[in-house]
C-alpha positions in Angstrom: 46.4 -56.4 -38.3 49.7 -55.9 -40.4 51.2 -56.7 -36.9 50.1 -59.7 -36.8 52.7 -62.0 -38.7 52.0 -66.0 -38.9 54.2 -68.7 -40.4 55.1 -68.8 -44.1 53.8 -72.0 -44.4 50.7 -71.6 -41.9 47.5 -73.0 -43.4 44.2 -71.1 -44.1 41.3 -72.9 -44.6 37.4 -72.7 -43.7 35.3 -75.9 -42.6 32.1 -77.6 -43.4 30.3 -80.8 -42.4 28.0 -83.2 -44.7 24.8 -82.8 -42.8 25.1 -79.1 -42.3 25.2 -78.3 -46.4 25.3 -81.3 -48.9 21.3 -81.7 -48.9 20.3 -84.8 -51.3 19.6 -87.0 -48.8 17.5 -89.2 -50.7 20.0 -89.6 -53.5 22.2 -91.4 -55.2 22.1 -94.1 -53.0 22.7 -92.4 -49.8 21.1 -94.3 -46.7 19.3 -92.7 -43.5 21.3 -90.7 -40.8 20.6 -90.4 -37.1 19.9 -86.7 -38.1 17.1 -87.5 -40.8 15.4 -89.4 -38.3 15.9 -87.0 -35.5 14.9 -83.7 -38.1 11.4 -86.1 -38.8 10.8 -85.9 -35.1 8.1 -83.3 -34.2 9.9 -80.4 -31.5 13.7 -81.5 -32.1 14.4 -78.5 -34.5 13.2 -75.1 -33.4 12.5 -73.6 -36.7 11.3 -77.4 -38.0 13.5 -77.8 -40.6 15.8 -80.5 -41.9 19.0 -81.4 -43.9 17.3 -82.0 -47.7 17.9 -79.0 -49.2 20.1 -76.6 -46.8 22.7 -75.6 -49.2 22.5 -77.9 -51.9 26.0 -78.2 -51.7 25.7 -82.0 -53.4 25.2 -80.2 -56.6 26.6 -76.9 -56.2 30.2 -78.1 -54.7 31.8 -76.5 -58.0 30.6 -73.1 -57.0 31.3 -73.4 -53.5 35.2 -74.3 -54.7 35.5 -71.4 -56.9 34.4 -69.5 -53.7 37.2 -70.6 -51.7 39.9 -70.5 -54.7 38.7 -66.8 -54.6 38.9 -66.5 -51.4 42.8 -67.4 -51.6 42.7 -70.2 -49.1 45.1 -72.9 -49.0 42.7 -75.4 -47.7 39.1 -77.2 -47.5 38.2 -78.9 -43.6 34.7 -81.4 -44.5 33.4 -84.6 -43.4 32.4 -87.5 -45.6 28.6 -88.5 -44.7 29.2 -92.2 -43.7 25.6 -93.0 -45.0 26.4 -91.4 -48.8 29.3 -94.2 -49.1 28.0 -97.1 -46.4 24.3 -96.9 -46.4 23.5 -99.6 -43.3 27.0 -98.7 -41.6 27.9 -102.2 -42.6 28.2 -104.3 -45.9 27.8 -102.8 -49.0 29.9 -99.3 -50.2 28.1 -96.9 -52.4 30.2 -96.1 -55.5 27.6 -93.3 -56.1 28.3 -91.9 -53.0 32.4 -92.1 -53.1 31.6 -90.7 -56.7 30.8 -87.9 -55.5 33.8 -87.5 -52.9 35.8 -88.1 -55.7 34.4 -85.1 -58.0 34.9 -82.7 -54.9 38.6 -83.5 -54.6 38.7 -83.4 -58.5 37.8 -79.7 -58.1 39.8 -78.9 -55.0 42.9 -80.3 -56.9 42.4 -78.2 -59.5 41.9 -74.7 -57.7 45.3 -76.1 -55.5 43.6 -76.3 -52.5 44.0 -78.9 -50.0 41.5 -81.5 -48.6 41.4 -82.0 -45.2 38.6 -84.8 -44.1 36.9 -85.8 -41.3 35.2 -89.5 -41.2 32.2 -88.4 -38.6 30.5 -85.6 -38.0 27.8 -86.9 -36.2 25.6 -88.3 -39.3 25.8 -91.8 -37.9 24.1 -94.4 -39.9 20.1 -95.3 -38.7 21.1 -98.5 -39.6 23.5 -99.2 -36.7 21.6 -96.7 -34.3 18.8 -99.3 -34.5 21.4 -102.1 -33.6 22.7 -99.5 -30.8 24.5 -96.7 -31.7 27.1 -95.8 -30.3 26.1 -97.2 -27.3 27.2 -100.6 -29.1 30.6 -101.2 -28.6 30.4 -103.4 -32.4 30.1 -99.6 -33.5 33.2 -99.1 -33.0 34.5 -102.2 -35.3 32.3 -100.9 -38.0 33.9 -97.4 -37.9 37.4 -98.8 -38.2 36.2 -100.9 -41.7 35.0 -97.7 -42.5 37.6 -95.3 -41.5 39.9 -98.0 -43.4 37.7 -97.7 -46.6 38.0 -94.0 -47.2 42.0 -94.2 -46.6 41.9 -96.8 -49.1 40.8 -94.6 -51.4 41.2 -91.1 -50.9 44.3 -92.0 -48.3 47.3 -90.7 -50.4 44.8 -87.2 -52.0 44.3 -85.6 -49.2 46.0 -83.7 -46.9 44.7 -85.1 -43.6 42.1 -87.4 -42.2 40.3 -87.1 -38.4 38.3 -89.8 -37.0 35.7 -87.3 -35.2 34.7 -84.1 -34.7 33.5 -83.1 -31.4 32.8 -86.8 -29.9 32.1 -84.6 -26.8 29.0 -83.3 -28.4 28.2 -87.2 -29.9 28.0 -88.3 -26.6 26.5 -85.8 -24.4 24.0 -83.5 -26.5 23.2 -86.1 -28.3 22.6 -88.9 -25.5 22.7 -87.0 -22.1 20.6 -83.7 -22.9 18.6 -84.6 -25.5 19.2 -82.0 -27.8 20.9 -83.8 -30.6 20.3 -86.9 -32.6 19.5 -89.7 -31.3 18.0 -87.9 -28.8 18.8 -89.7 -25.1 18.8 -88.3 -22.0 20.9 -91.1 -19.8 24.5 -90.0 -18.7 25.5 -93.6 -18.1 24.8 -94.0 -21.5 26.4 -91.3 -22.7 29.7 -91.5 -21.0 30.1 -95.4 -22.7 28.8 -93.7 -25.9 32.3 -91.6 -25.3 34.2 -94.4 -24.6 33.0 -96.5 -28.0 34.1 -93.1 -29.4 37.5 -93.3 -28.4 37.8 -96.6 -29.0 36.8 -96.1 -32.7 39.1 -93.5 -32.9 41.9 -95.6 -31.7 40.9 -98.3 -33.9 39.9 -96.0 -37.2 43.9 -94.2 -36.8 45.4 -98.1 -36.6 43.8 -98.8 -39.4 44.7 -95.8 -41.7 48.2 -96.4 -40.1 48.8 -99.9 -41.8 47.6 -98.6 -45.0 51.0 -96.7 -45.4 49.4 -93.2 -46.8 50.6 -90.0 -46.8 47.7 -88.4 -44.9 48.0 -86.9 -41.4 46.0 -88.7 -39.1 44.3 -87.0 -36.1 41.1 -86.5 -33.9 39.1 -82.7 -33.8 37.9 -82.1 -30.2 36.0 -79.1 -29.1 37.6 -77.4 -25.6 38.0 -75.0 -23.1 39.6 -73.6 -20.7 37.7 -73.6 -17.3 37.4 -70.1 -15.5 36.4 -70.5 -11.8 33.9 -66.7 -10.9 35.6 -66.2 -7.6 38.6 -67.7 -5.7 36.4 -69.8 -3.2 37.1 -73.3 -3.2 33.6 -74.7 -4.7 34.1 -72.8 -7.8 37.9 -73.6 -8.6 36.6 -77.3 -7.9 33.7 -77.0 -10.4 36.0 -75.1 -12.5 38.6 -78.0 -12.5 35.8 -80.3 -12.9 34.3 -78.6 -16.1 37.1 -78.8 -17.6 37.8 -82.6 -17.3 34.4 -83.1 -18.3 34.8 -81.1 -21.4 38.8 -80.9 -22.2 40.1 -84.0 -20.2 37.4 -85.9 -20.7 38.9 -87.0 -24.1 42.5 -85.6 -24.0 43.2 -87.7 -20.8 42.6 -91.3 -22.7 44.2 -90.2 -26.0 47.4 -88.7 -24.2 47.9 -90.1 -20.8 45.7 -93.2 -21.1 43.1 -93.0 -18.4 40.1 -90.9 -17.7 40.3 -87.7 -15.7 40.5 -88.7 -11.9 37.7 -86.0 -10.6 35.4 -86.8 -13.4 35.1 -90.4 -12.7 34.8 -89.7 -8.9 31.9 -87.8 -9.8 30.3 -90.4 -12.3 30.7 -93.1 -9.7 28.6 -96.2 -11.0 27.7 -94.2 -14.5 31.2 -94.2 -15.1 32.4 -96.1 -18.8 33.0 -99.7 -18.6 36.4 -100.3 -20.0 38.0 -103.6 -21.2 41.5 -104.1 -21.1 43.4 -103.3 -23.8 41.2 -100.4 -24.6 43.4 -97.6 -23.6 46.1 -99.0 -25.6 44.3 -99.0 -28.6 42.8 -95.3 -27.7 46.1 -93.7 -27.6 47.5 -94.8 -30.9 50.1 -92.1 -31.9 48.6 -89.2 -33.7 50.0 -86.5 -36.2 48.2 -83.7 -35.5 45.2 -82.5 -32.9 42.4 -80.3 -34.5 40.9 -78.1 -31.9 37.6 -76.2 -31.8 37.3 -73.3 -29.8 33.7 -71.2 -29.3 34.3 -70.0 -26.0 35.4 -70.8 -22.3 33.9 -72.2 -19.5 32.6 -70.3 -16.4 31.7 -71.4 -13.2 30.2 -70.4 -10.5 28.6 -72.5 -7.6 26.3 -69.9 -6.0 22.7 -69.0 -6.1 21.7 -67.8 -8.7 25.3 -68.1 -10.1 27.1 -65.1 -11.0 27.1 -64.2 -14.6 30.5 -63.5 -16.7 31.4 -60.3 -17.5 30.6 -60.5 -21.4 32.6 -57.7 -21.8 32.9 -57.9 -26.1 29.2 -58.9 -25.9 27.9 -62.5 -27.3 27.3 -64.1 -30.7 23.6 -64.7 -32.2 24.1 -68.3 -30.2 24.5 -66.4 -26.7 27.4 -67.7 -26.1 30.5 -65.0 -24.7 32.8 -63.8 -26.9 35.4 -64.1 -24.9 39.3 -64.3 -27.4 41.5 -64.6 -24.5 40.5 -68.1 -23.5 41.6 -69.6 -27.0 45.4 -68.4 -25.6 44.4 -69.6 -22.0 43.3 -73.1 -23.7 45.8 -73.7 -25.7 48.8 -73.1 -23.4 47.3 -74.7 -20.7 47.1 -78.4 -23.5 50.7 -77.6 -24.0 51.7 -77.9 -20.9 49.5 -80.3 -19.6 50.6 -82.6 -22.2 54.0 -83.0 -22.7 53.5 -85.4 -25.6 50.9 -83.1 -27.7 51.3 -83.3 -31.6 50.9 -80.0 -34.0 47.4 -78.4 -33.5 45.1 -77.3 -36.2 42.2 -74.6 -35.3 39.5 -77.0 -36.7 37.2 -74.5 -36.2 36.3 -71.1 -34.5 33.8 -68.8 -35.7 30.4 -67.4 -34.4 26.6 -67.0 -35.7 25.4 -63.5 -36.5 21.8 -62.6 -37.5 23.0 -61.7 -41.1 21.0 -59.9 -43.3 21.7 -58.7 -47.4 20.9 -55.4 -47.9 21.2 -54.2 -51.1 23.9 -56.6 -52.8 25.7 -57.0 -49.6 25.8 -58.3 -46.0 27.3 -56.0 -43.7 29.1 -58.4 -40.7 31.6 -56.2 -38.6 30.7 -58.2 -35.5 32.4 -61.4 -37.2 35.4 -59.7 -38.9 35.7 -58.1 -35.6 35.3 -61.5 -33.6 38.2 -63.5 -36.5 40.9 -60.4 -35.5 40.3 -61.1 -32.1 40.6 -64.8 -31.7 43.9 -64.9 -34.7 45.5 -62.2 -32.3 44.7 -64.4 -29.7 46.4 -67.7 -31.6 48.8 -65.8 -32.3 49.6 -64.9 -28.5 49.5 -68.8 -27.9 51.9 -69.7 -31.0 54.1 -67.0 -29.2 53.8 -69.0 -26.2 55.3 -71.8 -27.7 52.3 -73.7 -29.2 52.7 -75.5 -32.0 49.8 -74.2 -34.6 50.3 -75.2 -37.8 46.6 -74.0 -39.8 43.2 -72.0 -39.1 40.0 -73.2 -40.2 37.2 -70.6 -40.1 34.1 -72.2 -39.0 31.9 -71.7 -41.6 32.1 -71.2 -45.0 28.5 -71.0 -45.8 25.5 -70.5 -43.9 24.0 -73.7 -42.9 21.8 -76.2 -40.6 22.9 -75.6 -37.3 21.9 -79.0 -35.8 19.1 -78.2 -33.3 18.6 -74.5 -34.5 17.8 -75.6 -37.7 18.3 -72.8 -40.5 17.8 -70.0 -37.9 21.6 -69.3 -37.1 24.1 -68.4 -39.5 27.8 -69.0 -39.0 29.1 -68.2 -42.6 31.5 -65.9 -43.9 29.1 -66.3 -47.1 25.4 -65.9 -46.9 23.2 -68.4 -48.4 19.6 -67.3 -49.4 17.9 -71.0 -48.7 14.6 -70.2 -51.4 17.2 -69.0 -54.0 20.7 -70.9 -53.2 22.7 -67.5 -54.4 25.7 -67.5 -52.6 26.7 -63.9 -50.8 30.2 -62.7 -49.4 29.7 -61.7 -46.3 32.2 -58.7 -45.2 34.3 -60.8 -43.1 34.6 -63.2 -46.3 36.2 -60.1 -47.9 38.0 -58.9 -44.6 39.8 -62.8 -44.2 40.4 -62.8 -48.1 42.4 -59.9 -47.3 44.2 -60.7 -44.4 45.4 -64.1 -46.0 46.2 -62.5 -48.5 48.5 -60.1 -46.7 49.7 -63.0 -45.0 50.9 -64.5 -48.2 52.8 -60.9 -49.7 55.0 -61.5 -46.7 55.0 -59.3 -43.6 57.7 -61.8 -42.9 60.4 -59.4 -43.0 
């Protein structure tokens, strides 16, 4: 890796979200999420368990800082928990809940690491999913009062601030397959749950904008890149299609101010009912674009359909490990969107079936899977990308939505019956490669 030489100034971070490790859902004032309900729900979570405990990370955030600053990062990517501060979604803020906000960039200031925030990671409110959801477009108004909340308060201490994370996953796992909270299976549905997305987003960055503050405003989407399995003409046209589904889908309103031609032919009368005006507001100028990368798309129209190679194996999720199509991906945004701001890796990472043996949890797989994919960034920054930070996805074990506690993403292990914290390896491998970073192979 001493090859491999990034920016002086390039940030490294890790990432979080509230649901996934803050537990404490029933206190300090904090209201009922989408998720609680959806956790309470017999079947939703395959190993039946919920988000009260995970990490405790509500009253161990002090430790979990130290682990960082030891770590030698530069910066902390995690999502405020809308119902902690806004209870119903509406009305009344929860000084309890900002309280606590407040403490955890207390303790980032004083290791010197950044904050980086994101206003929704999919813990909506219950409160406005029994008024509709996102499926109402009034959701999107009360996301902006929201949105304009936090920036009034934490606007000018933190380092950025997205609107979503993932709004692809919001609107189609969550209201087209079923698999995430709330739980729908209706496409129309979903694709104008997508479009109240954008709109909030549009909405939530005008409304940080007038507040004057110093923080970088952006969106985090999760892509791919689109491989067709042969040349024939069905797959490079389901190839092209998965990828305005999944990339274009949200990049086309932000940046060109429309959605993706071949997508809405396909959706025909489930296609998102747009007012005018609405792609105005959708593509309000941003400062940065925080991408999440897991893996690429393949596709293959035949019967049964032919399988990628899976050549570097696949993570404890099944998905393909496949480094190359985080280049592929990210030069293929650049040049399909002329106007694209600087990009953050908002995430990138994979689940491992982690084990400590003796004092210590032996990951190879994972440092093994971070060399590849930074090499692989690095290829695209080399390309002419503009990447200005990395945020490992995660720093802790945690609830991985509809797997429950059964998949473990972190570069630290958390033992849920015990809480003790664990470096993983490939915590100790990335400490070290940051930290070379920083002594300067800069020549």
């Amino acid at each position: 890796m001493s090859s491999l030489v990034f920016p002086r100034d390039f940030v490294w971070g890790v990432a979080t979200s509230s649901f996934q490790i803050e537990g404490a859902t029933t206190e300090g004032g904090r209201g009922a999420s989408i998720w609680d309900t959806f956790c309470a729900t017999p079947g939703k979570i395959i190993d039946g368990t919920d988000g009260t405990v995970v990490c405790d990370h509500y009253h161990r955030y002090k430790e979990d800082v130290a682990i960082m600053a030891d770590l030698g990062l530069d910066a902390y990517r995690f999502s405020i928990a809308w119902p902690r501060v806004q209870p119903a979604g509406s009305g009344a803020w929860n000084e309890e809940g900002f309280k606590f906000y407040e403490n955890l960039l207390d303790e980032l200031d004083a290791k010197g690491l950044k904050a980086h925030v994101t206003l929704y990671h999919w813990d909506l409110p219950q409160a406005l999913q029994d008024l509709g959801g996102w499926g109402n477009r009034e959701t999107a108004y009360r996301f902006a009062e929201y949105a304009a909340e936090v920036g009034r308060r934490f606007g000018n201490r933190v380092a950025s601030i997205a609107t979503h994370n993932e709004p692809w996953c919001t609107a189609y796992l969550g209201n087209f397959h079923g698999r995430f909270a709330p739980g729908f299976t209706d496409i129309a549905l979903a694709n104008q749950v997508s479009h109240h997305l954008l709109l909030s987003h549009g909405l939530g960055i005008k409304a940080l904008r007038e507040l004057g503050i110093s923080a970088q405003l952006g969106i985090v989407l999760n892509q791919s890149d689109a491989d067709p399995a042969t040349d024939s003409a069905a797959d490079k046209r389901q190839a092209q299609l998965e990828y305005e589904n999944f990339t274009g889908w949200f990049m086309d309103p932000i940046f060109k101010g429309h959605y993706p031609p071949l997508a809405l032919e396909v959706y025909g009368d489930a296609a998102p009912k747009v007012e005018p005006g609405d792609f105005e507001i959708i593509g309000q100028k941003i400062d940065f674009l925080g991408v999440n990368y897991y893996f690429r798309a393949w596709c293959s129209t035949q019967n049964p359909p032919i399988e990628p190679p899976r050549a570097l194996g696949i993570t404890d999720m099944g998905w393909e490990i496949y480094p190359k199509g985080l280049t592929d991906l990210l030069v293929r945004i650049n040049r399909e969107y002329p106007n694209l701001p600087p990009i953050l890796i908002t995430e990138n990472g994979m689940a491992n079936p982690d084990r400590v043996e003796d004092g210590a949890v032996h990951d190879p797989q994972r440092s093994q899977f971070l060399q590849q994919h930074l090499s692989a960034l690095k290829d695209a920054m080399d390309q002419g990308v503009d990447v200005r930070g990395y945020f490992e996805w995660s720093l802790l074990d945690n609830f991985e939505w509809d797997s429950g506690l059964s998949k473990r993403f972190g570069i630290v292990h958390v033992d849920y019956d015990t809480q003790k914290r664990t470096l993983k390896d490939s915590a100790h491998w990335y400490r070290e490669f940051v930290s070379q970073q920083k002594r300067g192979n800069h020549g």
